[in-house]
Structure formats: C-alpha cells, structure tokens
mmCIF file of the N, C-alpha and C atoms, coordinates in Angstrom:
data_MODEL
# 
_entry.id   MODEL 
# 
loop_
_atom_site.group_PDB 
_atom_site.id 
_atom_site.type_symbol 
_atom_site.label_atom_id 
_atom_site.label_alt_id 
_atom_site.label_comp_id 
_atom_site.label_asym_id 
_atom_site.label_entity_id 
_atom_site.label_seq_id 
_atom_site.pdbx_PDB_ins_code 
_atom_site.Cartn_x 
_atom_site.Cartn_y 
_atom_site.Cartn_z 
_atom_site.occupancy 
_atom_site.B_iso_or_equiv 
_atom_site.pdbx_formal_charge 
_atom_site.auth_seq_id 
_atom_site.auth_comp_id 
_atom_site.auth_asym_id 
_atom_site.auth_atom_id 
_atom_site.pdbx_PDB_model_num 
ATOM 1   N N  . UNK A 1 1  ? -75.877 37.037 36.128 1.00 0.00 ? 1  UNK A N  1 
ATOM 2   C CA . UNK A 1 1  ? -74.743 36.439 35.437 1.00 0.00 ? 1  UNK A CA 1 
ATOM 3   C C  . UNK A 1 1  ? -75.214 35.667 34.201 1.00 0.00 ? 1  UNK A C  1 
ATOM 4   N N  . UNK A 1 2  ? -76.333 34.868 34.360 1.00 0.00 ? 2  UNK A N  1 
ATOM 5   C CA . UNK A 1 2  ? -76.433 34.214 33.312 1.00 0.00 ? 2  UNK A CA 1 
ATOM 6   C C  . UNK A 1 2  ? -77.100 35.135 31.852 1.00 0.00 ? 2  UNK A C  1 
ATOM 7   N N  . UNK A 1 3  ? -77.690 35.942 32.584 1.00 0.00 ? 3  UNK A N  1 
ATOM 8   C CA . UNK A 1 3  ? -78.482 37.259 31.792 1.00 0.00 ? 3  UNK A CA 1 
ATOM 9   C C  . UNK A 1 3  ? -77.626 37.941 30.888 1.00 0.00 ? 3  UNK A C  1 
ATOM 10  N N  . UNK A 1 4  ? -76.057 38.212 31.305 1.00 0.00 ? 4  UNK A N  1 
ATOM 11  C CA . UNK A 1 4  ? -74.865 38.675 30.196 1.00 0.00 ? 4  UNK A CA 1 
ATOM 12  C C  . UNK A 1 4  ? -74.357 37.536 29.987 1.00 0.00 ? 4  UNK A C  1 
ATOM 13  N N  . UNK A 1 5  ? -74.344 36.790 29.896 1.00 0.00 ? 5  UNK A N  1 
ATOM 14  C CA . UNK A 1 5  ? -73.677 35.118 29.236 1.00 0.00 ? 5  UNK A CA 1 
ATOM 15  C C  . UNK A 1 5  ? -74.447 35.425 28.016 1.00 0.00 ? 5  UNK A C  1 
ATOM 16  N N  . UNK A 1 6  ? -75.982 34.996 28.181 1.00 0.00 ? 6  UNK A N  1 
ATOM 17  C CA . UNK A 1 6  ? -77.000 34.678 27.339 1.00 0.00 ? 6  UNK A CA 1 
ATOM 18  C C  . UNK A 1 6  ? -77.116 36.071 26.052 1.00 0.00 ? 6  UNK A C  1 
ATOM 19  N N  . UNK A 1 7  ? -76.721 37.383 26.596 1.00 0.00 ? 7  UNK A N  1 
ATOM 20  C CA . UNK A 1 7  ? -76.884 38.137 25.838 1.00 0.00 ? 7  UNK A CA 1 
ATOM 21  C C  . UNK A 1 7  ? -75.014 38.421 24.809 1.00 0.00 ? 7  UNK A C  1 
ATOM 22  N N  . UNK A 1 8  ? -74.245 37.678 25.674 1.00 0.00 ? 8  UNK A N  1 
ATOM 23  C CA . UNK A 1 8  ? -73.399 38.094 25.064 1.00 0.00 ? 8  UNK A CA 1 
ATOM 24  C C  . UNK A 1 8  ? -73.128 37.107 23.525 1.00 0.00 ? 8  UNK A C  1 
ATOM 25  N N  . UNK A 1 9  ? -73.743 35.341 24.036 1.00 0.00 ? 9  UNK A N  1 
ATOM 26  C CA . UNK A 1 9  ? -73.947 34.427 22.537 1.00 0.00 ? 9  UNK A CA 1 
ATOM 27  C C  . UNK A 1 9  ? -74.686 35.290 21.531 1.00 0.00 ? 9  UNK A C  1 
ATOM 28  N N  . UNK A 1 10 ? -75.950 35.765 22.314 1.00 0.00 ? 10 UNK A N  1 
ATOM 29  C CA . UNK A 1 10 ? -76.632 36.660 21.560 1.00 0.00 ? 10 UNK A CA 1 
ATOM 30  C C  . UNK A 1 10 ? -76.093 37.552 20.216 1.00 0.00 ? 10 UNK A C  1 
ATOM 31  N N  . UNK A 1 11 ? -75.136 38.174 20.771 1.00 0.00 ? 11 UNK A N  1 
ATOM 32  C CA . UNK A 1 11 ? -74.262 39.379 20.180 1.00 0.00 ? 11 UNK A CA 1 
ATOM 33  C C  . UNK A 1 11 ? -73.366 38.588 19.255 1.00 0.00 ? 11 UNK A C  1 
ATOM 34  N N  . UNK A 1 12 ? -72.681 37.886 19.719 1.00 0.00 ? 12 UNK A N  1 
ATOM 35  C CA . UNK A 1 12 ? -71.451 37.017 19.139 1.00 0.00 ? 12 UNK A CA 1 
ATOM 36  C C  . UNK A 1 12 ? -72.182 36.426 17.687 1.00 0.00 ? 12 UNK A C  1 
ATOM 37  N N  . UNK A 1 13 ? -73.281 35.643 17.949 1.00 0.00 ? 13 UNK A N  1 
ATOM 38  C CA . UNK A 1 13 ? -74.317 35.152 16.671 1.00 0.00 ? 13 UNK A CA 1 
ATOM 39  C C  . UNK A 1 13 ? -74.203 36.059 15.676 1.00 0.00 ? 13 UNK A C  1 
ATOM 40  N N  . UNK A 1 14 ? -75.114 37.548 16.346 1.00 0.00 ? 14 UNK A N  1 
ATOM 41  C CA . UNK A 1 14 ? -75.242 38.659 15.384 1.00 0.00 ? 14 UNK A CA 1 
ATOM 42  C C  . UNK A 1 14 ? -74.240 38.957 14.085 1.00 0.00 ? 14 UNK A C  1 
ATOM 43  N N  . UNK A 1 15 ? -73.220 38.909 15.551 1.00 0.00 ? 15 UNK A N  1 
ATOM 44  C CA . UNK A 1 15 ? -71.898 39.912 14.660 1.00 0.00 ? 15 UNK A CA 1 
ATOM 45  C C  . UNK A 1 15 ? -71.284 38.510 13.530 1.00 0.00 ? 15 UNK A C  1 
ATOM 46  N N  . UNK A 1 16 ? -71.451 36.892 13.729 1.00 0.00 ? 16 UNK A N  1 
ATOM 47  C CA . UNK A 1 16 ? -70.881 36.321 13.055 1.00 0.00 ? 16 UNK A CA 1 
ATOM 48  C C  . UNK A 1 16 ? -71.738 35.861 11.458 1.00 0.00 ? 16 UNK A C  1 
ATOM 49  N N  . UNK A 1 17 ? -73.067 36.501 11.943 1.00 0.00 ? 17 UNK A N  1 
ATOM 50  C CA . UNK A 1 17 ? -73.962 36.758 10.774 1.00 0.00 ? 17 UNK A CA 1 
ATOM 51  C C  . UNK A 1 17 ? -73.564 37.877 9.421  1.00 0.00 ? 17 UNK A C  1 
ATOM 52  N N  . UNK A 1 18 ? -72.967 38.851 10.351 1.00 0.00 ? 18 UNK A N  1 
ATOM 53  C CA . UNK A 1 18 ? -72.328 39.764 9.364  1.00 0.00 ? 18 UNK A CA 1 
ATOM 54  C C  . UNK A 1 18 ? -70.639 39.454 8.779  1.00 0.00 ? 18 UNK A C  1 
ATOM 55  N N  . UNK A 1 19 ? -70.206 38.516 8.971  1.00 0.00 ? 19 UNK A N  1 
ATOM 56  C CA . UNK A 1 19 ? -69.205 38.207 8.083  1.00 0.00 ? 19 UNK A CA 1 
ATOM 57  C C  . UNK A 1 19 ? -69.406 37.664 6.715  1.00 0.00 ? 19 UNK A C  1 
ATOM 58  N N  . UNK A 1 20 ? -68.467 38.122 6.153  1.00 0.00 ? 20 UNK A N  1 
ATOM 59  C CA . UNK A 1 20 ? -68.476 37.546 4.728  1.00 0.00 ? 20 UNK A CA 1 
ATOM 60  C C  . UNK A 1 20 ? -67.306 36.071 4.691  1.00 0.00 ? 20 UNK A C  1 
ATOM 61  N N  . UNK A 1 21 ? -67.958 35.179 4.779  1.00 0.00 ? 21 UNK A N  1 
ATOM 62  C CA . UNK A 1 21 ? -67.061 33.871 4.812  1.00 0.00 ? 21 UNK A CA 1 
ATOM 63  C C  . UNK A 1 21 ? -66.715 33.410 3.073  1.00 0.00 ? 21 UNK A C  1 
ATOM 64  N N  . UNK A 1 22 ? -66.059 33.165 3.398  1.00 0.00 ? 22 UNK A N  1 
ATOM 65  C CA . UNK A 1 22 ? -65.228 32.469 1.234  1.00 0.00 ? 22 UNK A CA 1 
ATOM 66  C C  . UNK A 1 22 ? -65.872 31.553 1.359  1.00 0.00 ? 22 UNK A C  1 
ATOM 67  N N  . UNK A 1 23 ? -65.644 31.006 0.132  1.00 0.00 ? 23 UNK A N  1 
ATOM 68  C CA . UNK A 1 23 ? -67.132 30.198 -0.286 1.00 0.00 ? 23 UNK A CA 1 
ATOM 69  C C  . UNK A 1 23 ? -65.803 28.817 -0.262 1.00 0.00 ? 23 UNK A C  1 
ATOM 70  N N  . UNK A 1 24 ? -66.262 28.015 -0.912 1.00 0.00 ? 24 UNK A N  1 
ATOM 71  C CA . UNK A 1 24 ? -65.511 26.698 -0.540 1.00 0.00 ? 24 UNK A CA 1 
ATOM 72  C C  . UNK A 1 24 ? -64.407 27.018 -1.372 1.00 0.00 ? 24 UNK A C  1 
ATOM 73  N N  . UNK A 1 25 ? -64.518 27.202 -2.425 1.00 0.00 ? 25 UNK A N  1 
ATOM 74  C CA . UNK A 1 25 ? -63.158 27.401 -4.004 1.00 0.00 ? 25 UNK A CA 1 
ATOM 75  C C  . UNK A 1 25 ? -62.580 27.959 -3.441 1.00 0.00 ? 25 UNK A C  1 
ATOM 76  N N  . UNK A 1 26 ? -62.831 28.937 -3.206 1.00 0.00 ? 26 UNK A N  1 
ATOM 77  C CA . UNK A 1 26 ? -61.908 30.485 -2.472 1.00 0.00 ? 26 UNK A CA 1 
ATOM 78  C C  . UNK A 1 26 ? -61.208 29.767 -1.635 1.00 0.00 ? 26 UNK A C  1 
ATOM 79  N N  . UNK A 1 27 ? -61.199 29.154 -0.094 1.00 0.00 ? 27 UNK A N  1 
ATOM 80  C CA . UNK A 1 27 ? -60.745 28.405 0.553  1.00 0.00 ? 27 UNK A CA 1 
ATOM 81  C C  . UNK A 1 27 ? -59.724 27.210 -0.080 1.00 0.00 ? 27 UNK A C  1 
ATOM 82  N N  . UNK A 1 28 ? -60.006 26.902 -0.609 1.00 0.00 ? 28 UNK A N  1 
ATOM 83  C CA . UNK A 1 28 ? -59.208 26.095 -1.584 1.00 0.00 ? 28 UNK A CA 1 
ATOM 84  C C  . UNK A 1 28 ? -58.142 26.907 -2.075 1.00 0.00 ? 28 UNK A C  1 
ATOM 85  N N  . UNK A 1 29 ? -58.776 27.705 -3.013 1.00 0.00 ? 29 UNK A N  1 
ATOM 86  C CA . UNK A 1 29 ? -57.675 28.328 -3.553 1.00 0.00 ? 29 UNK A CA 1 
ATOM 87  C C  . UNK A 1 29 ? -56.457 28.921 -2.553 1.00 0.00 ? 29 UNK A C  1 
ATOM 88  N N  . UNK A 1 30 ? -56.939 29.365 -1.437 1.00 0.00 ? 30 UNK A N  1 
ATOM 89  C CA . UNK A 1 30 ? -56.434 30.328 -0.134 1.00 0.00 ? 30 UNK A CA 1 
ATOM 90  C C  . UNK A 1 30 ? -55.155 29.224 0.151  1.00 0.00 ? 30 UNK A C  1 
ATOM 91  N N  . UNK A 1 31 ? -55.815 28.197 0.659  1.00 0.00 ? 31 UNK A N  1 
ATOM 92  C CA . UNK A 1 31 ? -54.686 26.488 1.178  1.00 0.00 ? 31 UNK A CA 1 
ATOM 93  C C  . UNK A 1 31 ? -54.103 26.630 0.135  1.00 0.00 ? 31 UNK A C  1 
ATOM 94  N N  . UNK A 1 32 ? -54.044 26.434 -1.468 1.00 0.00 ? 32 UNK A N  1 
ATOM 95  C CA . UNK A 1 32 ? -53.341 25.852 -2.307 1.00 0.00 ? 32 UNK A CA 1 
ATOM 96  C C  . UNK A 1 32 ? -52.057 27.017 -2.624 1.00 0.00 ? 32 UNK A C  1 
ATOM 97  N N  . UNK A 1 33 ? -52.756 28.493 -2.415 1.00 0.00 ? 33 UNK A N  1 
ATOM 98  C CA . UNK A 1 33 ? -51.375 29.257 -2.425 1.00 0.00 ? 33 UNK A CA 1 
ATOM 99  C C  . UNK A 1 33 ? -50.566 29.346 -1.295 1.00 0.00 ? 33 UNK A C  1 
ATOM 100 N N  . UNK A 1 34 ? -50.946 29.002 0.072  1.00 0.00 ? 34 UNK A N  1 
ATOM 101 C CA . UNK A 1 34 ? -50.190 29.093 1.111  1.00 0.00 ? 34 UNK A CA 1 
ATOM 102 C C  . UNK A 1 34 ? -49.285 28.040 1.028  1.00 0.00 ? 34 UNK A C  1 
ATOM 103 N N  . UNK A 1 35 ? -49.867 27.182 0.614  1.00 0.00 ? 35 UNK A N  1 
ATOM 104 C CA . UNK A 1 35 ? -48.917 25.753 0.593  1.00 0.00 ? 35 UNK A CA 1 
ATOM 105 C C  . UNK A 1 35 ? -48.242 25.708 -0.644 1.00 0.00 ? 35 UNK A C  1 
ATOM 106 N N  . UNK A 1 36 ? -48.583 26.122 -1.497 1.00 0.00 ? 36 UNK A N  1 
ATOM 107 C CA . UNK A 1 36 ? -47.045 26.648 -2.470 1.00 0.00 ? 36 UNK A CA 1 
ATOM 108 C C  . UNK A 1 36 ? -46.205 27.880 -2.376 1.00 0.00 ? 36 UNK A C  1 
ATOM 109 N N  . UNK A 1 37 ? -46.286 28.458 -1.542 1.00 0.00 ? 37 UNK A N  1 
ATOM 110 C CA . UNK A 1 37 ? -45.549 30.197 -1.100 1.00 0.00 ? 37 UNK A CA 1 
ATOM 111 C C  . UNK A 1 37 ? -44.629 29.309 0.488  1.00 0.00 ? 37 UNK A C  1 
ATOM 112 N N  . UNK A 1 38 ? -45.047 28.469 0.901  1.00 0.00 ? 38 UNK A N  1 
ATOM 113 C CA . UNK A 1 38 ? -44.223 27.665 2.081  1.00 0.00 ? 38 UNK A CA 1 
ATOM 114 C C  . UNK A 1 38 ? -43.156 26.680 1.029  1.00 0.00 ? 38 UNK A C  1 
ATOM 115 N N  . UNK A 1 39 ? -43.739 26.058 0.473  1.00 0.00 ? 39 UNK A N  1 
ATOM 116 C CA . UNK A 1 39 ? -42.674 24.984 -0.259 1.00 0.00 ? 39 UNK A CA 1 
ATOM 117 C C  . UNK A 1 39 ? -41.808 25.912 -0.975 1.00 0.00 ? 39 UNK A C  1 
ATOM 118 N N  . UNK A 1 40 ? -42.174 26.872 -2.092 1.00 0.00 ? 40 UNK A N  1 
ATOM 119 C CA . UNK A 1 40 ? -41.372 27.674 -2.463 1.00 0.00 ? 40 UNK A CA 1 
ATOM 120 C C  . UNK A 1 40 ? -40.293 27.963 -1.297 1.00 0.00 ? 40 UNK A C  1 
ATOM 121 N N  . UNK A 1 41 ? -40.506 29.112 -0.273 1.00 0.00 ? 41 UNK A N  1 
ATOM 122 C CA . UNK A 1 41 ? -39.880 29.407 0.634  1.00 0.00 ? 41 UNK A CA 1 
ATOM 123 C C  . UNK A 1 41 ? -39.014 28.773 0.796  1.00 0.00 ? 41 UNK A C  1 
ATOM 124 N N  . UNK A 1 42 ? -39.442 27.429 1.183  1.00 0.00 ? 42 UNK A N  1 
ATOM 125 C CA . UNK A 1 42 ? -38.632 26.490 2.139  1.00 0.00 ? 42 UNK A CA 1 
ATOM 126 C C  . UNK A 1 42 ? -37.505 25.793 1.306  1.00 0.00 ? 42 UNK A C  1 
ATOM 127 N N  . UNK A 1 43 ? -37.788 25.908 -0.226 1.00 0.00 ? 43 UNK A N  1 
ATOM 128 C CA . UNK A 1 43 ? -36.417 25.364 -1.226 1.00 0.00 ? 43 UNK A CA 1 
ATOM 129 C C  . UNK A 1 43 ? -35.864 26.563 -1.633 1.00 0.00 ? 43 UNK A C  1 
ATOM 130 N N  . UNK A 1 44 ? -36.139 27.613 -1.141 1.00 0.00 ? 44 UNK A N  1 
ATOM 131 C CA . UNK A 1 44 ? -35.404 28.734 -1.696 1.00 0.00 ? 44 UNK A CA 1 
ATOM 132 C C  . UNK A 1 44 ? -34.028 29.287 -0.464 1.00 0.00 ? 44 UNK A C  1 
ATOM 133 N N  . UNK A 1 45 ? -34.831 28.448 0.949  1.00 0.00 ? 45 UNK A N  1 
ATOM 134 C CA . UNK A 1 45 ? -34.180 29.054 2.136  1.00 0.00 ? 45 UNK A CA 1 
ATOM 135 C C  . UNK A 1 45 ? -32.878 27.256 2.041  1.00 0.00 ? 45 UNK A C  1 
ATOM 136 N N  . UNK A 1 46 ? -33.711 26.413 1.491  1.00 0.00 ? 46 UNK A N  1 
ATOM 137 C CA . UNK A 1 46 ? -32.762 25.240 1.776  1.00 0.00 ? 46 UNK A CA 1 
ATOM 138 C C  . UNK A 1 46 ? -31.996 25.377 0.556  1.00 0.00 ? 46 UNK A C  1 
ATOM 139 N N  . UNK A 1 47 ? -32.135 25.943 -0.312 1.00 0.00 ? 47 UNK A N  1 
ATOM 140 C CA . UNK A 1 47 ? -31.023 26.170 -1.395 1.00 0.00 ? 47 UNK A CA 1 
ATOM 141 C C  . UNK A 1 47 ? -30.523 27.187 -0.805 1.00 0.00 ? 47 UNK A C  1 
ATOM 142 N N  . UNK A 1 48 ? -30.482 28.319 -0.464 1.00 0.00 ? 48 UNK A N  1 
ATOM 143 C CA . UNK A 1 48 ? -29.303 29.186 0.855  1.00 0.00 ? 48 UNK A CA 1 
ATOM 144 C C  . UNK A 1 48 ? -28.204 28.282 1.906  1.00 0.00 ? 48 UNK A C  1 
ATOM 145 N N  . UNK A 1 49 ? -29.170 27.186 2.351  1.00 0.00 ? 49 UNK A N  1 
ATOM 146 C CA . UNK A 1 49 ? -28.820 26.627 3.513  1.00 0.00 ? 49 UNK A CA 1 
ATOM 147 C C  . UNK A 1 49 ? -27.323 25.916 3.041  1.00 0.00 ? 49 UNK A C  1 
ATOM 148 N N  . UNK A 1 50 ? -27.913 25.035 1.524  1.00 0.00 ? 50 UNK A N  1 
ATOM 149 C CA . UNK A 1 50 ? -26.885 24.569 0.731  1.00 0.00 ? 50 UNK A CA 1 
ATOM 150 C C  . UNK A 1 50 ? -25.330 25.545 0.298  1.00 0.00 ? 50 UNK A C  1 
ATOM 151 N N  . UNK A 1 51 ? -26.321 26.421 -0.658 1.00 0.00 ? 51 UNK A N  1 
ATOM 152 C CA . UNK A 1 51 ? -24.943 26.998 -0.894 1.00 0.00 ? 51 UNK A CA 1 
ATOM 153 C C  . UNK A 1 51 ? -23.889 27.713 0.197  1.00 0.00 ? 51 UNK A C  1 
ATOM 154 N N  . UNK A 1 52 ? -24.245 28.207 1.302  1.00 0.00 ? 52 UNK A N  1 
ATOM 155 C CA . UNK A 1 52 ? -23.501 28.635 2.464  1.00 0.00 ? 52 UNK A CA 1 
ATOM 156 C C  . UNK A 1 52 ? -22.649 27.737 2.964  1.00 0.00 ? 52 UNK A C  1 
ATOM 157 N N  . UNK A 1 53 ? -23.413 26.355 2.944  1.00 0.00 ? 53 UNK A N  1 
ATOM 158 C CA . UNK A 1 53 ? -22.732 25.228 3.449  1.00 0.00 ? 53 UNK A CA 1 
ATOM 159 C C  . UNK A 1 53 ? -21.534 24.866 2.707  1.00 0.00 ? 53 UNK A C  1 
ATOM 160 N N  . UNK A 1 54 ? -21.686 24.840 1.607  1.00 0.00 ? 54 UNK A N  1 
ATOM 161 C CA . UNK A 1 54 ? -20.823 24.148 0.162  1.00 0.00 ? 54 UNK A CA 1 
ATOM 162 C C  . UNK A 1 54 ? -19.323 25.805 0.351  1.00 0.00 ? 54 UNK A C  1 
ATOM 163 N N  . UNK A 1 55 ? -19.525 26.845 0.722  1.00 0.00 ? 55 UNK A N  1 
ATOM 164 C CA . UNK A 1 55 ? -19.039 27.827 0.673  1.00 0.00 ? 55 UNK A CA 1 
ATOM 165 C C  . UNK A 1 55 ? -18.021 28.015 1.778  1.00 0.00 ? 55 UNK A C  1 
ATOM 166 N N  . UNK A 1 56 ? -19.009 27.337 3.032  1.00 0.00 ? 56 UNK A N  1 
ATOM 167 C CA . UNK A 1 56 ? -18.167 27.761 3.985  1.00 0.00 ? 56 UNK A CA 1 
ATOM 168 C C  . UNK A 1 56 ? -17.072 26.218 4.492  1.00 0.00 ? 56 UNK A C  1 
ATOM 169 N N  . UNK A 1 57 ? -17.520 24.610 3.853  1.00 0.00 ? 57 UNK A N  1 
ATOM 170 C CA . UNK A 1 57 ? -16.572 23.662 3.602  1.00 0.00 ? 57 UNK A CA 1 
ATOM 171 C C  . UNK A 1 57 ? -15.617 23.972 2.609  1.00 0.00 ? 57 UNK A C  1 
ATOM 172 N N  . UNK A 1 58 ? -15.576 24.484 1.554  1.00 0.00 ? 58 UNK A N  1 
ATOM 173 C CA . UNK A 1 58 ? -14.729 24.618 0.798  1.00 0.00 ? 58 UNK A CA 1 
ATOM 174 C C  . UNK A 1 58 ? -13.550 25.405 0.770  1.00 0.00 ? 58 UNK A C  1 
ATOM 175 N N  . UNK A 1 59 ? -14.116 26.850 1.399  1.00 0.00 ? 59 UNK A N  1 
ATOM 176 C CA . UNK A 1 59 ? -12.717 28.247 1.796  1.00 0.00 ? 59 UNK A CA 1 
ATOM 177 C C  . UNK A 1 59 ? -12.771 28.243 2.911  1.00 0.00 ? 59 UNK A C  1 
ATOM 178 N N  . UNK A 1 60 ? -13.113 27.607 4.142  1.00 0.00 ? 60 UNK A N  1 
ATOM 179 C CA . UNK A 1 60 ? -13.057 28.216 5.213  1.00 0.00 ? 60 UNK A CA 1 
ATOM 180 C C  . UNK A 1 60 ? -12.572 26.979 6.028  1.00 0.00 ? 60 UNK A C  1 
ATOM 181 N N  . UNK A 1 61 ? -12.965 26.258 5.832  1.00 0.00 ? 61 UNK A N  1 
ATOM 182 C CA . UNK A 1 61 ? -13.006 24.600 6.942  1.00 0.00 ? 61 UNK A CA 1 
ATOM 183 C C  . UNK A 1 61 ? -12.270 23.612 5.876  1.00 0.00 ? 61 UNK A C  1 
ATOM 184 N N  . UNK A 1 62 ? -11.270 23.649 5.709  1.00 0.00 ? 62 UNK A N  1 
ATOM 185 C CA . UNK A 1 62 ? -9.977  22.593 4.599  1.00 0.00 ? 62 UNK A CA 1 
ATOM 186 C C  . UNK A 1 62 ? -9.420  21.707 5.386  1.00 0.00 ? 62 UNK A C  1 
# 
C-alpha cells in the first residue's frame, strides 16, 4: 500500500512538471478580465432587471 501511495506522488510530481503555468502578468491579466466580464455582466443583467421592472409597474400593475 504504501509502495502505490509513494509511486503515485511520484507520478503526480512528474506530470505537474510538465505543465505550462502563466507567469504572474498573465494571471493578473486572467483576474482582471474575469472581474470585468462579471461586473459587465452583472450591470447589463441589472439593467434588464430594471427595465422589466419599470415595464411591468407601469402597464401591468396600476
């Protein structure tokens, strides 16, 4: 048991040797567009939220 434990860190090491990790900027850059593609989103879905609202008080609920 401990013999495939030990060989399986083994493997896991290997294979995480062969990734290509982003360098710090890249990462940065990665956060800084996710977090403006969410805020976008989220005033584009709360400006929906608005106008539906304003739409459905005005002709529907008098």
């Amino acid at each position: 048991m401990a013999n495939k434990t030990t060989d399986f860190f083994k493997e896991a090491k290997a294979e995480l040797l062969k990734v290509n990790w982003p360098t710090k900027q890249q990462t940065i850059n990665y956060t800084l567009l996710v977090i403006g593609i969410s805020i976008a989103i989220a005033i584009f879905l709360g400006g929906l939220d608005y106008f539906f609202s304003y739409i459905l008080k005005t002709f529907v609920i008098k």
